[in-house]
C-alpha positions in Angstrom: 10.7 19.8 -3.6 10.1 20.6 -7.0 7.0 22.7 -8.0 5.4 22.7 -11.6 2.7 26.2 -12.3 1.4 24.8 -15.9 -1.6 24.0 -14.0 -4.8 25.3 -12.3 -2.7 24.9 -9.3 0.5 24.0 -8.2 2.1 20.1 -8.8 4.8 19.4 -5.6 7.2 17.0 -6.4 9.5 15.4 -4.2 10.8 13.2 -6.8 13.6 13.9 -9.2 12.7 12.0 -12.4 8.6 11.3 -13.0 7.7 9.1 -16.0 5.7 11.2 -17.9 2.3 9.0 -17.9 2.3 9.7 -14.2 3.0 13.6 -14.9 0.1 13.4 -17.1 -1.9 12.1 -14.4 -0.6 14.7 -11.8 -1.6 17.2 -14.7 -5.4 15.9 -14.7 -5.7 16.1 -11.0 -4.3 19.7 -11.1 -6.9 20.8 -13.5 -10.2 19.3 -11.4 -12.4 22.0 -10.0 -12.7 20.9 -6.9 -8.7 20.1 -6.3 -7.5 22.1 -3.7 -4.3 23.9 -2.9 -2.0 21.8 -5.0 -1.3 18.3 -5.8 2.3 16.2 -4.3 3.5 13.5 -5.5 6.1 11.2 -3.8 9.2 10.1 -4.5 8.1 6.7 -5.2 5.7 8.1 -7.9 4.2 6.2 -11.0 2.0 5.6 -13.3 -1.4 4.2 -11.6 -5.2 4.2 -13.3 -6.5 7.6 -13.0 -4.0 8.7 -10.5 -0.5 8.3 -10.2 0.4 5.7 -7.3 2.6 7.9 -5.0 0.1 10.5 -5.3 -2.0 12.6 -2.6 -5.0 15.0 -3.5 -6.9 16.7 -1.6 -10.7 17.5 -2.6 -13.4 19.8 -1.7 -17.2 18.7 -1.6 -16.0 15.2 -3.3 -15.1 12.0 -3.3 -12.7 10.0 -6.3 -13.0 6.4 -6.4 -10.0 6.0 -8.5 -7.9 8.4 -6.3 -8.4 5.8 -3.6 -7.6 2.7 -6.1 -8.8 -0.8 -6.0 -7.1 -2.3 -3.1 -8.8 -1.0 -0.4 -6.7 0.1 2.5 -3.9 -1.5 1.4 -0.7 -1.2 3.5 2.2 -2.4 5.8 2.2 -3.4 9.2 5.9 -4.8 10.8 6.1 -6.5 13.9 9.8 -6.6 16.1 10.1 -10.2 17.3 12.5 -10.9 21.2 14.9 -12.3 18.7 18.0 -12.0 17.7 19.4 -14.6 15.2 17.7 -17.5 13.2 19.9 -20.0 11.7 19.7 -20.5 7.4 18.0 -23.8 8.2 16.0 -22.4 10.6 14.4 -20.1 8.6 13.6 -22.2 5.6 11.7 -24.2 7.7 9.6 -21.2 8.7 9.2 -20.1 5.5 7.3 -23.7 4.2 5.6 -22.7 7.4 4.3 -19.7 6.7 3.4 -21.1 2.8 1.0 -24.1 5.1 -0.4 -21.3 7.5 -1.1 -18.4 4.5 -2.4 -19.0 1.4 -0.4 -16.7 -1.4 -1.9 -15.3 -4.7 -4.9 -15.8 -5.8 -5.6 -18.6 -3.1 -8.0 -18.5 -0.3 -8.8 -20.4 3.0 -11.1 -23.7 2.1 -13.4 -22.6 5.2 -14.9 -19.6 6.0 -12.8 -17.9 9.3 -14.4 -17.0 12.5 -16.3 -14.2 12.3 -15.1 -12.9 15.3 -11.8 -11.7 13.4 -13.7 -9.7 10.7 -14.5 -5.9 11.2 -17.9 -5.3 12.9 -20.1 -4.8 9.5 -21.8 -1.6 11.3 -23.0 1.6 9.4 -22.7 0.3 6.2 -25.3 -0.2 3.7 -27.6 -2.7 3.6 -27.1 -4.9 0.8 -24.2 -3.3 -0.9 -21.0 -4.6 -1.7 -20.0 -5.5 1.7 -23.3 -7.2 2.5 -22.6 -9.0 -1.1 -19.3 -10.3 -0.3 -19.5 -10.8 2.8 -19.4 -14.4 3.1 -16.7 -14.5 0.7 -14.3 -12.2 2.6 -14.2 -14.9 5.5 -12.3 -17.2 3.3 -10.0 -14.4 2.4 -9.2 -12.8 5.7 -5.8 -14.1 6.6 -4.8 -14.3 2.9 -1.9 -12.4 1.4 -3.0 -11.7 -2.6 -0.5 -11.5 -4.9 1.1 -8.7 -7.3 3.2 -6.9 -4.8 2.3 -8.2 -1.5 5.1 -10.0 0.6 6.0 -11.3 4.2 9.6 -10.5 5.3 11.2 -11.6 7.8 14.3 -9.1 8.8 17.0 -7.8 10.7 16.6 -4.0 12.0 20.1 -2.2 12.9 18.8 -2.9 16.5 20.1 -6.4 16.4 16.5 -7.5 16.3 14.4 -9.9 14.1 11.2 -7.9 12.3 8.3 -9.3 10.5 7.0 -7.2 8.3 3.5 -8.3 6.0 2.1 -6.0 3.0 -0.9 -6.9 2.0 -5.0 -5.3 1.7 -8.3 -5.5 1.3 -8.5 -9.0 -0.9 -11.5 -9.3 -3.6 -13.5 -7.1 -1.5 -12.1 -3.8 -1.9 -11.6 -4.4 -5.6 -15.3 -5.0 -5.6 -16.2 -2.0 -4.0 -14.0 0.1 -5.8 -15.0 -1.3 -9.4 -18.8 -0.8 -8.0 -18.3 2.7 -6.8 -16.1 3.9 -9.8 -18.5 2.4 -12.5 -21.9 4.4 -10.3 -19.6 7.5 -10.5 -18.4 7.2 -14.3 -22.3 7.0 -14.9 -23.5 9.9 -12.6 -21.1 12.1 -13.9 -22.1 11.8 -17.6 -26.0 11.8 -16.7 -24.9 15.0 -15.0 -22.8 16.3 -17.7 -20.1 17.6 -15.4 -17.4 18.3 -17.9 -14.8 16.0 -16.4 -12.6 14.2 -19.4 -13.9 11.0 -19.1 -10.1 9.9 -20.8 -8.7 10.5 -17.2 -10.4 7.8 -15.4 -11.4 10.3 -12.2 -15.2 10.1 -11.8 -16.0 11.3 -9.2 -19.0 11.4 -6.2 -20.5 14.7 -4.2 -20.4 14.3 -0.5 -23.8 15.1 -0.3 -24.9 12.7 -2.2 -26.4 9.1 -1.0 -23.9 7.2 -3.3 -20.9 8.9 -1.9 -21.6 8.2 2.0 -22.3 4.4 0.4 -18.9 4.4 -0.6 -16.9 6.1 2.4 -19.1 3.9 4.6 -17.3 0.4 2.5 -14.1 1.5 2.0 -13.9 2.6 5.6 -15.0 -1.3 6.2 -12.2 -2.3 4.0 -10.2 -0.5 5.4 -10.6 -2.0 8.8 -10.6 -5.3 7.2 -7.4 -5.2 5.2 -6.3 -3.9 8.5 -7.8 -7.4 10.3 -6.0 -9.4 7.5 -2.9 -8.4 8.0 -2.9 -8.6 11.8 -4.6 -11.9 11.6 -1.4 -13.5 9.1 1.0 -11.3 11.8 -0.4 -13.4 14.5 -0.7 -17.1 12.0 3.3 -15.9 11.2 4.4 -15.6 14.7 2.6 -18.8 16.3 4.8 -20.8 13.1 8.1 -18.5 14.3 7.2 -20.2 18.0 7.3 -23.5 17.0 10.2 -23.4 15.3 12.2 -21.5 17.3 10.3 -21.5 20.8 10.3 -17.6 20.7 8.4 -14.6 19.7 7.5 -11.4 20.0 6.8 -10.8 23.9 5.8 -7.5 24.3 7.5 -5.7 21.2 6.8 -3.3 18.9 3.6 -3.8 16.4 3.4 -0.7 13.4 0.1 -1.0 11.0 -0.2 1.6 8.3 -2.4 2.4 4.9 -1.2 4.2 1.5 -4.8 3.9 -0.2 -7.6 5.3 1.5 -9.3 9.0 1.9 -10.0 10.5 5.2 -11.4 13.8 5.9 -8.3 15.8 7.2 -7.7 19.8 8.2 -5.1 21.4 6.1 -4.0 24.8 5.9 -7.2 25.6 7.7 -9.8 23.8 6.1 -11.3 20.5 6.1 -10.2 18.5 3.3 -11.1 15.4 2.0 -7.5 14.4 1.4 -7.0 10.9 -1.0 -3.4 9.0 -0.6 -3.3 6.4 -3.3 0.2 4.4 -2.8 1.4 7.1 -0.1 1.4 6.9 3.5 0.4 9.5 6.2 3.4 11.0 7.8 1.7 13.5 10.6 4.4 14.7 13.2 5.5 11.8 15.3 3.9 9.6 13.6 5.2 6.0 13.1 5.4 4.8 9.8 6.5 2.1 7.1 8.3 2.6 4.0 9.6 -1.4 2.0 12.2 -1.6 -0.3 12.6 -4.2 -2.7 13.0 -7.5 -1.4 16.6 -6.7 -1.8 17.0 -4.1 -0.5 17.0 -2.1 3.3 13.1 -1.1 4.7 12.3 1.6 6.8 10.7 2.3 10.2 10.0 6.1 9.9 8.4 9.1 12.1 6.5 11.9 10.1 7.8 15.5 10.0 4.4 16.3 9.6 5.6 18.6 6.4 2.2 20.6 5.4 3.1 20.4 1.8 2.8 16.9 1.7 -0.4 17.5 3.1 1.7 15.3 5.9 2.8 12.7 3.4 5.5 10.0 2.4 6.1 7.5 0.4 4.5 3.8 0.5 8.0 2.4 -0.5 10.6 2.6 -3.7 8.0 2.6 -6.2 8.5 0.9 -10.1 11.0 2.2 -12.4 9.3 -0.8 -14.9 6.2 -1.6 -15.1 6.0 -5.9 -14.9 5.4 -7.2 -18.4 8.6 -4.9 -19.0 10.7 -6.2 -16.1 9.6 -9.9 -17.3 11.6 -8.9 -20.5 14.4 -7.0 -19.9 15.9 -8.1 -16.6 18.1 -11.3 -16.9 17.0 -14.0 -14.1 20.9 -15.3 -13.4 21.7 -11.9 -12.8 19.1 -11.0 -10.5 19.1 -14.2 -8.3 22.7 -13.8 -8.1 22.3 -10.6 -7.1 20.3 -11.7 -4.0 22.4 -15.1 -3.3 25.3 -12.5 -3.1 23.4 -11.2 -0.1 22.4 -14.7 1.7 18.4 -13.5 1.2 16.3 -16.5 0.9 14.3 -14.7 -2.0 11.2 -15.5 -4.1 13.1 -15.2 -7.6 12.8 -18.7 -9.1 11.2 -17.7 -13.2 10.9 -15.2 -15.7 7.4 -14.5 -14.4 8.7 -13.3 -11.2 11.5 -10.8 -12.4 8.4 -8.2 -11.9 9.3 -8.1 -8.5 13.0 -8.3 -9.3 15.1 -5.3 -7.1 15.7 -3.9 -10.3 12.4 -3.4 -10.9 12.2 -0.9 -8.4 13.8 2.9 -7.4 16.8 3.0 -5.5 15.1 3.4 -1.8 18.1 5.2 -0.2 17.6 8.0 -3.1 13.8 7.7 -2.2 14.7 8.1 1.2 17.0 10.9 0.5 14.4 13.2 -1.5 12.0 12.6 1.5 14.1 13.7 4.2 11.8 16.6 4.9 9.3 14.4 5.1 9.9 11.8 7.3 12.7 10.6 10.2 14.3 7.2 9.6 13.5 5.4 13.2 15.1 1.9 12.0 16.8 0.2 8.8 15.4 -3.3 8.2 17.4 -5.6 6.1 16.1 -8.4 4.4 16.6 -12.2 5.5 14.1 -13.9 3.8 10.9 -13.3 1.4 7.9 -14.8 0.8 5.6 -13.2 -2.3 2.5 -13.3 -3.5 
Protein backbone atom coordinates (compact mmCIF):
# COMPACT_ATOMS: atom_id res chain seq x y z
CA UNK A 1 0.00 0.00 0.00
CA UNK A 2 1.05 3.31 -1.07
CA UNK A 3 -0.27 6.37 0.66
CA UNK A 4 -0.37 10.05 -0.95
CA UNK A 5 -0.86 13.27 2.01
CA UNK A 6 -1.33 16.13 -0.76
CA UNK A 7 -4.86 15.94 0.19
CA UNK A 8 -7.54 16.75 2.83
CA UNK A 9 -6.96 13.23 3.73
CA UNK A 10 -5.05 10.40 2.94
CA UNK A 11 -5.25 8.55 -0.87
CA UNK A 12 -4.34 4.46 -0.24
CA UNK A 13 -3.18 2.93 -3.16
CA UNK A 14 -2.70 -0.64 -3.68
CA UNK A 15 -1.65 -0.14 -7.18
CA UNK A 16 1.73 0.52 -8.46
CA UNK A 17 1.29 2.77 -11.57
CA UNK A 18 -2.21 5.01 -11.65
CA UNK A 19 -2.92 6.95 -14.86
CA UNK A 20 -3.04 10.25 -13.84
CA UNK A 21 -6.78 11.18 -14.91
CA UNK A 22 -7.74 8.60 -12.32
CA UNK A 23 -5.19 10.27 -9.66
CA UNK A 24 -6.96 13.36 -10.41
CA UNK A 25 -10.12 11.76 -9.63
CA UNK A 26 -8.79 10.13 -6.36
CA UNK A 27 -7.52 13.90 -5.69
CA UNK A 28 -11.28 15.32 -5.93
CA UNK A 29 -12.71 12.69 -3.75
CA UNK A 30 -9.94 13.48 -1.12
CA UNK A 31 -10.85 17.06 -1.04
CA UNK A 32 -14.97 16.53 -0.44
CA UNK A 33 -16.03 17.66 3.02
CA UNK A 34 -17.81 15.04 3.85
CA UNK A 35 -15.05 12.18 2.69
CA UNK A 36 -14.06 10.33 5.49
CA UNK A 37 -10.89 8.83 6.78
CA UNK A 38 -9.16 8.40 3.36
CA UNK A 39 -9.86 7.37 -0.01
CA UNK A 40 -8.32 3.51 -1.57
CA UNK A 41 -8.04 2.77 -4.72
CA UNK A 42 -7.47 -0.81 -6.15
CA UNK A 43 -5.16 -2.27 -8.08
CA UNK A 44 -7.32 -2.44 -11.01
CA UNK A 45 -7.78 1.34 -10.87
CA UNK A 46 -8.81 3.80 -13.74
CA UNK A 47 -10.12 6.49 -15.11
CA UNK A 48 -14.11 6.40 -14.63
CA UNK A 49 -16.68 9.58 -14.81
CA UNK A 50 -16.41 11.43 -11.57
CA UNK A 51 -14.68 8.61 -9.82
CA UNK A 52 -12.04 6.38 -10.73
CA UNK A 53 -13.38 2.72 -11.41
CA UNK A 54 -11.40 0.70 -8.79
CA UNK A 55 -12.25 3.17 -6.36
CA UNK A 56 -14.03 2.98 -2.77
CA UNK A 57 -15.14 6.22 -0.65
CA UNK A 58 -16.65 6.37 2.08
CA UNK A 59 -19.16 9.38 3.01
CA UNK A 60 -20.70 10.98 5.89
CA UNK A 61 -24.34 12.43 5.83
CA UNK A 62 -24.25 11.76 1.86
CA UNK A 63 -24.94 10.06 -0.94
CA UNK A 64 -22.83 10.43 -4.74
CA UNK A 65 -24.62 9.24 -7.66
CA UNK A 66 -21.55 9.06 -9.71
CA UNK A 67 -19.55 7.30 -7.01
CA UNK A 68 -21.97 4.48 -7.55
CA UNK A 69 -21.81 4.75 -11.60
CA UNK A 70 -24.36 4.00 -14.14
CA UNK A 71 -24.58 0.27 -14.12
CA UNK A 72 -26.36 -0.37 -11.23
CA UNK A 73 -25.10 -3.27 -9.17
CA UNK A 74 -23.09 -4.50 -11.70
CA UNK A 75 -20.99 -7.65 -10.90
CA UNK A 76 -19.95 -11.31 -11.17
CA UNK A 77 -21.51 -14.36 -10.11
CA UNK A 78 -19.59 -18.04 -11.19
CA UNK A 79 -21.23 -21.20 -10.90
CA UNK A 80 -18.93 -24.74 -10.53
CA UNK A 81 -20.63 -27.21 -12.87
CA UNK A 82 -20.30 -31.71 -11.79
CA UNK A 83 -18.05 -31.61 -14.82
CA UNK A 84 -14.99 -32.32 -15.77
CA UNK A 85 -14.13 -32.10 -19.52
CA UNK A 86 -16.15 -30.84 -22.61
CA UNK A 87 -14.89 -31.75 -25.86
CA UNK A 88 -13.76 -28.56 -28.62
CA UNK A 89 -16.92 -29.63 -30.51
CA UNK A 90 -18.84 -29.82 -27.64
CA UNK A 91 -18.39 -26.60 -26.53
CA UNK A 92 -18.98 -24.70 -29.74
CA UNK A 93 -22.22 -26.06 -29.87
CA UNK A 94 -23.03 -24.65 -26.39
CA UNK A 95 -21.74 -21.55 -27.13
CA UNK A 96 -24.44 -20.89 -30.40
CA UNK A 97 -26.51 -22.19 -27.55
CA UNK A 98 -25.98 -19.77 -25.20
CA UNK A 99 -26.12 -16.86 -28.29
CA UNK A 100 -30.17 -18.59 -28.98
CA UNK A 101 -30.92 -18.57 -25.11
CA UNK A 102 -29.27 -14.83 -24.25
CA UNK A 103 -29.56 -12.00 -26.18
CA UNK A 104 -25.90 -10.04 -26.23
CA UNK A 105 -25.35 -6.18 -26.63
CA UNK A 106 -27.79 -3.98 -27.00
CA UNK A 107 -30.51 -6.78 -27.62
CA UNK A 108 -33.33 -7.64 -25.53
CA UNK A 109 -35.94 -10.46 -25.14
CA UNK A 110 -39.05 -9.91 -27.85
CA UNK A 111 -41.48 -10.62 -24.80
CA UNK A 112 -41.72 -9.26 -21.60
CA UNK A 113 -40.39 -12.32 -18.84
CA UNK A 114 -42.46 -13.57 -16.06
CA UNK A 115 -42.67 -11.31 -13.52
CA UNK A 116 -42.14 -13.72 -11.03
CA UNK A 117 -38.28 -13.55 -11.75
CA UNK A 118 -38.02 -9.79 -11.25
CA UNK A 119 -37.27 -8.25 -7.71
CA UNK A 120 -40.33 -7.55 -5.61
CA UNK A 121 -40.84 -3.61 -6.58
CA UNK A 122 -41.42 -2.89 -2.64
CA UNK A 123 -40.38 0.44 -0.88
CA UNK A 124 -39.64 2.22 -3.74
CA UNK A 125 -41.18 5.34 -4.99
CA UNK A 126 -44.14 5.62 -6.60
CA UNK A 127 -43.72 6.63 -9.98
CA UNK A 128 -40.07 7.01 -10.22
CA UNK A 129 -37.60 5.48 -12.35
CA UNK A 130 -38.40 2.01 -11.46
CA UNK A 131 -42.13 2.47 -11.78
CA UNK A 132 -41.10 4.16 -15.35
CA UNK A 133 -39.18 1.39 -16.62
CA UNK A 134 -40.63 -1.14 -15.31
CA UNK A 135 -42.24 -2.73 -18.05
CA UNK A 136 -39.21 -2.35 -20.02
CA UNK A 137 -36.83 -4.17 -17.59
CA UNK A 138 -38.98 -7.50 -18.18
CA UNK A 139 -37.65 -7.66 -21.70
CA UNK A 140 -34.18 -7.04 -20.30
CA UNK A 141 -33.96 -9.40 -17.34
CA UNK A 142 -31.93 -12.36 -18.67
CA UNK A 143 -29.98 -10.15 -21.05
CA UNK A 144 -26.20 -9.76 -20.95
CA UNK A 145 -25.46 -5.86 -22.27
CA UNK A 146 -22.48 -5.29 -23.93
CA UNK A 147 -19.12 -3.23 -23.26
CA UNK A 148 -17.44 -5.55 -20.84
CA UNK A 149 -19.92 -8.02 -19.94
CA UNK A 150 -19.02 -11.79 -20.81
CA UNK A 151 -20.11 -15.47 -20.10
CA UNK A 152 -17.20 -17.92 -19.55
CA UNK A 153 -17.14 -21.10 -19.43
CA UNK A 154 -13.78 -22.42 -17.45
CA UNK A 155 -11.64 -24.79 -15.96
CA UNK A 156 -10.75 -24.11 -12.09
CA UNK A 157 -7.38 -25.94 -10.80
CA UNK A 158 -9.96 -28.33 -9.16
CA UNK A 159 -10.43 -30.21 -12.29
CA UNK A 160 -13.82 -28.76 -12.55
CA UNK A 161 -15.91 -26.87 -15.25
CA UNK A 162 -17.01 -23.10 -13.98
CA UNK A 163 -19.46 -20.78 -15.45
CA UNK A 164 -18.93 -17.59 -14.74
CA UNK A 165 -21.47 -14.46 -16.14
CA UNK A 166 -20.62 -10.56 -15.63
CA UNK A 167 -23.22 -8.59 -16.27
CA UNK A 168 -25.78 -5.60 -14.36
CA UNK A 169 -28.51 -3.71 -14.07
CA UNK A 170 -29.42 -3.27 -18.05
CA UNK A 171 -31.12 0.24 -19.24
CA UNK A 172 -32.57 0.51 -15.87
CA UNK A 173 -29.82 1.36 -13.69
CA UNK A 174 -28.41 3.64 -16.28
CA UNK A 175 -31.74 5.39 -16.05
CA UNK A 176 -31.73 5.84 -12.51
CA UNK A 177 -28.39 6.81 -12.25
CA UNK A 178 -28.56 9.58 -15.10
CA UNK A 179 -32.01 10.59 -13.21
CA UNK A 180 -30.44 10.82 -9.81
CA UNK A 181 -27.16 12.43 -10.90
CA UNK A 182 -28.84 15.20 -13.07
CA UNK A 183 -31.53 16.05 -9.59
CA UNK A 184 -28.18 16.19 -7.61
CA UNK A 185 -26.06 18.39 -10.24
CA UNK A 186 -29.18 20.75 -9.93
CA UNK A 187 -29.70 20.78 -6.02
CA UNK A 188 -26.23 21.34 -5.46
CA UNK A 189 -26.00 24.59 -7.52
CA UNK A 190 -29.50 25.88 -6.27
CA UNK A 191 -27.80 25.27 -2.92
CA UNK A 192 -24.52 26.76 -3.75
CA UNK A 193 -22.56 24.11 -2.03
CA UNK A 194 -19.14 24.88 -3.36
CA UNK A 195 -18.49 21.49 -4.87
CA UNK A 196 -16.41 21.97 -8.47
CA UNK A 197 -19.00 21.18 -10.62
CA UNK A 198 -15.75 20.06 -13.26
CA UNK A 199 -15.58 16.88 -11.11
CA UNK A 200 -18.71 15.27 -11.94
CA UNK A 201 -19.58 14.38 -7.92
CA UNK A 202 -22.94 15.92 -7.13
CA UNK A 203 -24.02 14.79 -4.56
CA UNK A 204 -27.45 14.11 -2.26
CA UNK A 205 -28.00 14.63 1.80
CA UNK A 206 -29.30 11.59 3.52
CA UNK A 207 -31.87 13.53 4.98
CA UNK A 208 -33.17 14.56 2.15
CA UNK A 209 -36.40 13.03 0.26
CA UNK A 210 -34.39 12.79 -3.13
CA UNK A 211 -31.57 10.79 -1.57
CA UNK A 212 -33.81 7.88 0.14
CA UNK A 213 -35.47 8.04 -3.68
CA UNK A 214 -32.35 7.08 -4.88
CA UNK A 215 -31.02 4.37 -2.29
CA UNK A 216 -34.48 2.95 -2.43
CA UNK A 217 -33.79 2.34 -6.79
CA UNK A 218 -30.54 1.49 -6.84
CA UNK A 219 -31.06 -0.97 -3.96
CA UNK A 220 -33.93 -2.33 -6.59
CA UNK A 221 -31.24 -2.54 -9.19
CA UNK A 222 -29.26 -3.96 -7.36
CA UNK A 223 -31.46 -6.90 -6.60
CA UNK A 224 -32.37 -6.91 -10.21
CA UNK A 225 -28.96 -6.99 -11.87
CA UNK A 226 -28.58 -9.57 -9.20
CA UNK A 227 -31.92 -11.57 -10.80
CA UNK A 228 -30.38 -11.08 -14.28
CA UNK A 229 -27.54 -12.73 -13.83
CA UNK A 230 -28.94 -15.72 -11.94
CA UNK A 231 -31.71 -15.94 -14.36
CA UNK A 232 -28.89 -16.32 -17.63
CA UNK A 233 -26.89 -18.75 -14.94
CA UNK A 234 -29.89 -20.85 -14.88
CA UNK A 235 -30.85 -20.23 -19.18
CA UNK A 236 -26.74 -21.24 -19.44
CA UNK A 237 -26.90 -24.34 -17.50
CA UNK A 238 -30.30 -25.94 -18.92
CA UNK A 239 -28.25 -25.40 -22.72
CA UNK A 240 -24.96 -27.13 -20.84
CA UNK A 241 -27.71 -30.07 -20.01
CA UNK A 242 -28.75 -30.66 -23.32
CA UNK A 243 -25.72 -30.84 -24.70
CA UNK A 244 -23.86 -32.64 -22.48
CA UNK A 245 -26.63 -34.41 -20.17
CA UNK A 246 -24.87 -32.77 -17.12
CA UNK A 247 -24.81 -29.88 -14.83
CA UNK A 248 -24.33 -28.42 -11.82
CA UNK A 249 -25.92 -30.79 -9.05
CA UNK A 250 -25.47 -29.30 -6.01
CA UNK A 251 -22.15 -27.14 -6.54
CA UNK A 252 -20.94 -24.11 -5.76
CA UNK A 253 -22.98 -20.71 -6.88
CA UNK A 254 -20.80 -17.12 -5.88
CA UNK A 255 -22.82 -13.66 -6.78
CA UNK A 256 -21.03 -10.53 -6.09
CA UNK A 257 -21.36 -6.46 -6.83
CA UNK A 258 -18.43 -3.70 -7.48
CA UNK A 259 -20.98 -0.71 -7.96
CA UNK A 260 -23.29 -0.01 -5.27
CA UNK A 261 -23.20 1.96 -1.72
CA UNK A 262 -24.21 0.39 1.39
CA UNK A 263 -24.20 1.81 4.72
CA UNK A 264 -21.24 0.03 6.46
CA UNK A 265 -19.27 0.45 10.20
CA UNK A 266 -15.68 1.37 9.81
CA UNK A 267 -13.22 2.23 12.25
CA UNK A 268 -16.18 2.83 14.54
CA UNK A 269 -18.59 4.76 12.72
CA UNK A 270 -21.29 4.17 10.32
CA UNK A 271 -20.29 5.06 6.94
CA UNK A 272 -21.93 5.31 3.89
CA UNK A 273 -19.21 3.53 1.99
CA UNK A 274 -19.45 3.67 -2.22
CA UNK A 275 -17.46 0.78 -4.29
CA UNK A 276 -17.55 1.84 -7.90
CA UNK A 277 -15.76 -1.14 -9.97
CA UNK A 278 -14.43 -2.83 -6.56
CA UNK A 279 -15.75 -5.61 -4.68
CA UNK A 280 -16.35 -6.13 -0.98
CA UNK A 281 -13.71 -8.32 0.52
CA UNK A 282 -15.04 -8.63 4.43
CA UNK A 283 -13.17 -11.54 6.28
CA UNK A 284 -14.24 -14.82 4.91
CA UNK A 285 -16.00 -13.58 2.48
CA UNK A 286 -16.22 -15.24 -0.99
CA UNK A 287 -15.50 -13.23 -3.82
CA UNK A 288 -14.86 -12.81 -7.70
CA UNK A 289 -12.02 -11.20 -9.32
CA UNK A 290 -12.06 -11.81 -13.98
CA UNK A 291 -9.12 -11.53 -15.89
CA UNK A 292 -9.14 -10.92 -19.36
CA UNK A 293 -10.67 -13.35 -21.45
CA UNK A 294 -7.21 -14.66 -21.79
CA UNK A 295 -6.16 -14.82 -18.99
CA UNK A 296 -6.63 -16.90 -15.28
CA UNK A 297 -9.88 -15.59 -12.95
CA UNK A 298 -10.12 -15.82 -9.49
CA UNK A 299 -12.33 -17.31 -6.70
CA UNK A 300 -11.10 -15.26 -3.65
CA UNK A 301 -11.84 -14.91 0.30
CA UNK A 302 -11.58 -11.40 1.88
CA UNK A 303 -8.91 -10.53 4.45
CA UNK A 304 -11.23 -8.18 5.62
CA UNK A 305 -8.12 -5.47 5.45
CA UNK A 306 -9.74 -2.19 7.26
CA UNK A 307 -7.88 0.06 4.95
CA UNK A 308 -9.59 -1.06 2.09
CA UNK A 309 -12.46 -0.26 3.98
CA UNK A 310 -12.70 -4.34 3.31
CA UNK A 311 -12.02 -3.99 -0.35
CA UNK A 312 -10.58 -5.66 -3.63
CA UNK A 313 -10.47 -5.39 -6.93
CA UNK A 314 -13.52 -6.09 -9.53
CA UNK A 315 -10.84 -7.63 -11.96
CA UNK A 316 -7.53 -6.49 -13.98
CA UNK A 317 -8.82 -3.19 -14.84
CA UNK A 318 -7.88 -1.16 -18.49
CA UNK A 319 -4.40 -0.20 -19.16
CA UNK A 320 -6.26 1.47 -22.63
CA UNK A 321 -9.13 2.92 -22.81
CA UNK A 322 -11.29 1.17 -26.11
CA UNK A 323 -11.11 3.68 -29.03
CA UNK A 324 -7.28 3.40 -28.09
CA UNK A 325 -7.00 -0.45 -27.95
CA UNK A 326 -9.16 -0.39 -31.47
CA UNK A 327 -6.01 1.43 -32.78
CA UNK A 328 -3.06 0.30 -31.46
CA UNK A 329 -3.34 -3.46 -30.86
CA UNK A 330 -2.80 -5.55 -34.04
CA UNK A 331 -5.92 -8.17 -34.52
CA UNK A 332 -3.41 -11.23 -35.98
CA UNK A 333 -1.49 -10.84 -33.03
CA UNK A 334 -4.07 -10.88 -30.52
CA UNK A 335 -6.27 -13.83 -31.91
CA UNK A 336 -3.06 -15.67 -32.28
CA UNK A 337 -2.36 -14.99 -29.01
CA UNK A 338 -5.57 -16.75 -27.73
CA UNK A 339 -5.60 -19.70 -30.56
CA UNK A 340 -2.03 -20.37 -28.92
CA UNK A 341 -4.16 -21.15 -25.84
CA UNK A 342 -7.11 -23.37 -27.51
CA UNK A 343 -9.66 -20.46 -25.99
CA UNK A 344 -12.70 -20.31 -28.19
CA UNK A 345 -12.57 -16.38 -27.86
CA UNK A 346 -14.78 -13.47 -29.02
CA UNK A 347 -11.91 -11.66 -31.10
CA UNK A 348 -13.17 -11.70 -34.70
CA UNK A 349 -12.69 -7.33 -35.87
CA UNK A 350 -10.95 -4.33 -35.09
CA UNK A 351 -14.00 -3.25 -33.11
CA UNK A 352 -13.47 -5.92 -30.68
CA UNK A 353 -9.67 -5.39 -29.88
CA UNK A 354 -11.28 -3.23 -26.87
CA UNK A 355 -11.67 -6.23 -25.10
CA UNK A 356 -8.37 -7.66 -26.44
CA UNK A 357 -6.01 -9.21 -23.24
CA UNK A 358 -3.85 -6.53 -23.97
CA UNK A 359 -6.21 -4.15 -23.22
CA UNK A 360 -6.08 -5.07 -19.79
CA UNK A 361 -3.44 -5.23 -16.45
CA UNK A 362 -1.56 -8.10 -15.96
CA UNK A 363 -4.05 -9.99 -13.29
CA UNK A 364 -1.30 -12.04 -11.51
CA UNK A 365 0.41 -8.46 -10.73
CA UNK A 366 -3.16 -7.26 -9.71
CA UNK A 367 -3.38 -10.20 -7.70
CA UNK A 368 -0.01 -9.72 -6.29
CA UNK A 369 -0.46 -6.04 -5.03
CA UNK A 370 -3.79 -7.31 -3.35
CA UNK A 371 -2.40 -10.03 -1.39
CA UNK A 372 -3.30 -8.30 1.84
CA UNK A 373 -6.39 -7.96 0.62
CA UNK A 374 -7.83 -10.93 -0.37
CA UNK A 375 -7.07 -15.13 -0.36
CA UNK A 376 -6.95 -16.84 -3.82
CA UNK A 377 -9.66 -19.80 -3.17
CA UNK A 378 -9.41 -21.09 -6.91
CA UNK A 379 -7.67 -20.20 -10.45
CA UNK A 380 -10.15 -20.31 -13.31
CA UNK A 381 -8.81 -20.65 -16.76
CA UNK A 382 -10.50 -19.81 -19.67
CA UNK A 383 -12.17 -22.33 -22.27
CA UNK A 384 -14.36 -20.32 -24.05
CA UNK A 385 -15.94 -16.63 -24.23
CA UNK A 386 -18.87 -15.25 -25.11
CA UNK A 387 -19.02 -11.05 -25.15
CA UNK A 388 -21.24 -8.61 -25.20
Amino acid sequence: MKVITTEAIPIKLWAETVEEGALQQARNLARLPFAFRHVALMPDVHEGYGMPIGGVLATRDVIIPNAVGVDIGCGMCAQKTDLREIEPKILKQILGGIRKSIPLGFKRHKEKQDAALMPIPEDIPRNGIVDREYDHAREQIGTLGGGNHFIEIQRGRDGYIWLMVHSGSRNLGHQVAEHYNKLAKQLNEKWHTGIDRSANLAFLPLATEEARAYLQEMQYCVDFAFSNRKLMMGRILEVLHDHTGSGCGEQQFINIAHNYAAMENHFRQNVLVHRKGATRAQEGELGIIPGSQGTKSYIVRGRGNTESFQSCSHGAGRVMGRKQAQRELDLESEKERLDKQGIIHSIRSVDDLDEAPSAYKNIQDVMDQQADLVHIVEELSPLAVVKG
